[in-house]
C-alpha positions in Angstrom: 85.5 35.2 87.0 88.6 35.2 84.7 91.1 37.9 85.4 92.1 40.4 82.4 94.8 39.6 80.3 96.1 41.7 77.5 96.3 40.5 74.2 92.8 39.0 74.9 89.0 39.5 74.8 88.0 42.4 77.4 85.6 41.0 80.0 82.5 41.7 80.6 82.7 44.9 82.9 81.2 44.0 86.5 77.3 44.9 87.6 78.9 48.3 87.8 76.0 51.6 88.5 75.6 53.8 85.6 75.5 57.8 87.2 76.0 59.5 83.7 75.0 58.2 80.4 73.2 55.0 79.2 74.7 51.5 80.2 77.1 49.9 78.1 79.9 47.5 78.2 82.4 46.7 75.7 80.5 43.8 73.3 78.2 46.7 72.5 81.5 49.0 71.2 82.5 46.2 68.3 84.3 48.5 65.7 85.7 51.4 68.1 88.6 52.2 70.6 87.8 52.4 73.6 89.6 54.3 76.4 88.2 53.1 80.2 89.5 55.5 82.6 89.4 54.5 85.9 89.6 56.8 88.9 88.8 57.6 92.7 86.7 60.6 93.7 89.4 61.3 96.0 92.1 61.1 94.1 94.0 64.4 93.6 95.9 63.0 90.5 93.0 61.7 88.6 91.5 65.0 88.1 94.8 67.3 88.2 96.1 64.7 85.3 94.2 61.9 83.8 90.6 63.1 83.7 91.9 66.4 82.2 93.9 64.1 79.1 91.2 61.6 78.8 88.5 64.6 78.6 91.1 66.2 75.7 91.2 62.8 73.8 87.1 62.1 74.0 87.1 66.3 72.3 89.6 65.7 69.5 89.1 61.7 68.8 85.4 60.7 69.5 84.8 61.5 66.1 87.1 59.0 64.8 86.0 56.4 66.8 87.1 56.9 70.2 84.7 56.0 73.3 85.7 57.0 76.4 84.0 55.5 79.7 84.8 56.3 83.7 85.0 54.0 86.2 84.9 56.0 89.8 86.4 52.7 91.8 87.1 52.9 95.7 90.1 50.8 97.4 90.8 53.2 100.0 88.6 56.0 101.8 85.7 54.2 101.5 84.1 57.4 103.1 84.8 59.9 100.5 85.2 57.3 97.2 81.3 56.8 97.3 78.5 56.8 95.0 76.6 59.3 96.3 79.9 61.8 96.3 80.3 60.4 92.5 76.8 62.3 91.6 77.5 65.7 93.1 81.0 65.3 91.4 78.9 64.6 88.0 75.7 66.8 89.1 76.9 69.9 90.6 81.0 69.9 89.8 81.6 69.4 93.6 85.0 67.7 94.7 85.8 66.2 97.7 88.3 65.8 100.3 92.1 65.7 98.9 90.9 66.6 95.9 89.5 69.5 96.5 92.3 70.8 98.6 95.1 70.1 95.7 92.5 71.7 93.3 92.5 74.6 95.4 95.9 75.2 95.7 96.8 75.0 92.4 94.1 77.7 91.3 91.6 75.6 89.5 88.3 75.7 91.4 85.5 77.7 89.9 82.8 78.7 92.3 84.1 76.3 94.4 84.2 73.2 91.9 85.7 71.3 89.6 86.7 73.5 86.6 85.4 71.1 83.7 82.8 69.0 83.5 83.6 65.5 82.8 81.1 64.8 79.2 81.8 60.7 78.8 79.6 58.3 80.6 80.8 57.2 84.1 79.7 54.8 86.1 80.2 53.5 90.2 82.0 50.1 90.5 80.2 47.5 92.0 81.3 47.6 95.7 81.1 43.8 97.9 81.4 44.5 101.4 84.5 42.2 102.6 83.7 39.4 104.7 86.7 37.0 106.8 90.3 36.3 105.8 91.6 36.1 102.0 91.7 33.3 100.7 95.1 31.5 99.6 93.7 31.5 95.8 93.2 35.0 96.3 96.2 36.0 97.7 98.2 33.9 94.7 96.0 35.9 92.5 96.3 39.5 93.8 100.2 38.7 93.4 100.2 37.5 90.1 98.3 40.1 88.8 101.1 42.8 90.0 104.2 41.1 90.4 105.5 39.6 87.6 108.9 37.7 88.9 107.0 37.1 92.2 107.4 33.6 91.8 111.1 34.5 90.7 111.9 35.7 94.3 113.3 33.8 97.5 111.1 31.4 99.6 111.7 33.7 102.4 110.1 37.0 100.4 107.3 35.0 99.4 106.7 34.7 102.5 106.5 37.7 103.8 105.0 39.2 101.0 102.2 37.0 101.1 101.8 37.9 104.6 101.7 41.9 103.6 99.0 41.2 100.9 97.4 38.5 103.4 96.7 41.7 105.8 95.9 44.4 103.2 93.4 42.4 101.7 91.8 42.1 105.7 91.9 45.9 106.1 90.1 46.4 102.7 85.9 47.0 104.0 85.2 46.9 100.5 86.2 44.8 97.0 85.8 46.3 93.9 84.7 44.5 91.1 86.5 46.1 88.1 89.8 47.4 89.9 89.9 43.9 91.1 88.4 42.0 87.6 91.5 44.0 85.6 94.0 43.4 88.3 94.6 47.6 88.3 97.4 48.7 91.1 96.2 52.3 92.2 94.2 55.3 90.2 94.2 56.6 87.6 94.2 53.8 85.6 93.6 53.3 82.1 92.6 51.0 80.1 92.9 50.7 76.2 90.5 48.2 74.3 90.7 48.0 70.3 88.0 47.6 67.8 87.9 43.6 67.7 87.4 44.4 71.5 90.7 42.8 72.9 92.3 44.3 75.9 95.5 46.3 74.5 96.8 48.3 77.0 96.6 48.7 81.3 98.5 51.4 82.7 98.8 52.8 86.2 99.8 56.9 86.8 100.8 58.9 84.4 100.6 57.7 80.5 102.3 60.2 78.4 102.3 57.7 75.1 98.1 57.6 75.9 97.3 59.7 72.9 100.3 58.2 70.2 98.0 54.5 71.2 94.6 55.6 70.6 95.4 57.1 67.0 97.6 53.6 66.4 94.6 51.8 67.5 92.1 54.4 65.4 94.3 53.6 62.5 94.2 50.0 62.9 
């Protein structure tokens, strides 16, 4: 499947798993922003930071036309980031792991969970167990999806970051669909998607200019 690009059409997301809210996918959103935030159960960030600021923008720009979705992805601790910790995360507040433990020390567990409920629909990525050695296709495509003046760089760093990617894509039990389909480098992600449904915006960590481009997309 085609790789994300910005400035084009959004594709299709993956046969991701729907845990809260009805299916839906971005050809059904025609006329509205949409904000697809992309996180890891355990990932202390995502729900200190980004799940906080996209809850805030669903509350105050929904109405205008705003749909926010979650993606819970897993590229690492493939024992915590799982679909059955997703629903007692959605279900029952309860967080996991590192999350837990940097949302304890910073105050914010109530009764022992998260202290917000997350109200957009999330879904669980698709998940294909990993099977044998990456491909050289594959390892041109992780690279060119994160490096941009890779092919800039010595022969000799080519090399050896080839090599690097070559073994990080053989420790990975898992691929996910959508981290991989949108070529995302770590959580929290986000991803911005305007009303003609073209792919405007794919950030990684914090986004303080988040809000400024959903009302300049709203306005458009």
């Amino acid at each position: 499947m085609p790789k994300a690009q910005i400035g084009q059409p959004a594709p299709p997301l993956p046969d991701v798993e729907w845990v809260q809210g009805k299916p839906v996918n971005f050809d059904e959103l025609s006329g509205n922003v949409v904000l697809l935030e992309v996180f890891q159960v355990n990932c202390p960030g995502c729900f200190i930071y980004s799940l906080p600021q996209a809850i805030g923008l669903h509350q105050r720009h929904h109405p205008q036309g705003l749909t926010v979705l979650g993606i819970a992805t897993a590229f690492e601790d493939f024992d915590k980031n799982t679909l059955e910790n997703l629903r007692r995360l959605l279900q029952k507040g309860e967080a996991i792991g590192a999350t837990r433990q940097l949302l304890a020390e910073y105050g914010q567990l109530v009764d022992g969970g998260l202290p917000y409920r997350i109200p957009f629909p999330v879904a669980m990525d698709h998940l294909q167990q990993q099977q044998g050695e990456a491909s050289d296709s594959e390892i041109t495509d992780f690279l060119d999806h994160r490096f941009a003046s890779f092919q800039q760089q010595p022969a000799i760093v080519q090399q050896q970051t080839r090599e690097h990617v070559r073994q990080y894509l053989h420790a990975l039990a898992f691929r996910a669909a959508t981290f991989e389909l949108f070529g995302l480098q770590g959580t929290p992600s986000q991803l911005l998607v305007d009303k003609r449904g073209i792919l405007r915006a794919s950030k990684f960590g914090h986004y303080p200019g988040l809000e400024a481009d959903v009302q300049a997309l709203l306005r458009e």
